[in-house]
C-alpha positions, 0 to 999 in steps of 0.5 A: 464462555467467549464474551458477547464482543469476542464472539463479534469479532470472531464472526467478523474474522471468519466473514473476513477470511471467507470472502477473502477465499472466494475473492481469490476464487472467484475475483471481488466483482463476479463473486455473490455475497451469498457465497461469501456467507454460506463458507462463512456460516453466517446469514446474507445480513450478517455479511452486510452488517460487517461489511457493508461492501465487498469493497470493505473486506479489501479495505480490511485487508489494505488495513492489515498490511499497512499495520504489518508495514508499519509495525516494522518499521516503527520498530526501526530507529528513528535515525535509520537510513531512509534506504533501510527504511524503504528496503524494509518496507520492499521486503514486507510488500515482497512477502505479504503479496508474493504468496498471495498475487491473486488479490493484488489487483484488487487491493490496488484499486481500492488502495488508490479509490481509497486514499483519492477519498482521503488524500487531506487526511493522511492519518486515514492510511497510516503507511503515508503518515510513517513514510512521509515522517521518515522522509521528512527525517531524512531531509532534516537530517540533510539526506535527501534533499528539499526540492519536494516536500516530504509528504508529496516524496512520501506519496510518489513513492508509494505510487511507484510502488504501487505501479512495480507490484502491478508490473509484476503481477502481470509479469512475474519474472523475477523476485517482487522484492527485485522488482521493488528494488529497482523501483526503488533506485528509478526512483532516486535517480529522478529524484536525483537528477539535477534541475533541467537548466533553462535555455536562454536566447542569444541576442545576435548584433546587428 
């Protein structure tokens, strides 16, 4: 017989897959818990007890990814190419959100509500932790230089990412791996560019 904390779980993970069903059906705002709860076979309060907002379950599913992303990448040498470790992480996006583009505005909203929230604990979304320690790497290595530090490198990154999979949620077409690339080179020729150089004023004789 399944224990006491197996059968939590797995009621979680059954409210968790539900409402991701009914999001995609529906969209997370107009959708009613009590939908939610009768595809998950639970109670309303059931719901409310894992998930105290709908808002939770696109947490869950933010997690999720970012567990995926980071388990590939941490499974990359610690000397791997920031260019690798970035194409990795473009083709985990690519096939975890290329099926699923329903929710994809969705889970970009919360991201950013989210990491607004916890901008000085960057532990709380790991993917900015494994990618601002690469991007420190990187530049440590004398790969990338050290104009901005890695953990702001790190975050601009990601915000460009997240703008590319927007772009091409609302016009798919071509590849989101394709269109992540490409971010992904815009990215180091701004970062490339040479400071811009100041004028200065000639003085003319008089």
């Amino acid at each position: 017989m399944a224990t006491r904390q197996e059968q939590r779980l797995e009621t979680r993970r059954r409210i968790y897959e539900s409402a991701l069903a009914i999001f995609r059906r529906d969209g997370v705002g107009p959708c009613r818990t009590d939908d939610i709860a009768t595809a998950a076979g639970v109670s309303r309060g059931a719901f409310y007890f894992h998930f105290p907002t709908k808002e939770h379950v696109m947490l869950e599913r933010m997690r999720e990814t970012e567990q995926i992303i980071c388990g590939q990448i941490d499974a990359m040498a610690k000397d791997a190419p920031i260019d690798s470790v970035l194409a990795v992480l473009n083709r985990a996006l690519a096939s975890i959100w290329e099926p699923d583009p329903k929710l994809l505005p969705e889970l970009v909203a919360v991201a950013l509500r989210f990491t607004a929230l916890t901008m000085h604990d960057r532990d709380a979304t790991p993917l900015r932790s494994t990618l601002s320690e690469r991007f420190r790497e990187a530049a440590a290595r004398g790969e990338i230089g050290t104009r901005v530090p890695a953990e702001i490198l790190g975050d601009v990154y990601l915000g460009n990412t997240l703008g590319g999979m927007l772009a091409w949620y609302g016009n798919p077409v071509m590849p989101l791996v394709s269109v992540l690339d490409a971010v992904t080179d815009l990215f180091w020729s701004g970062a490339g560019r040479p400071p811009a150089k100041t004028k200065t004023k000639t003085k003319t004789k008089r």
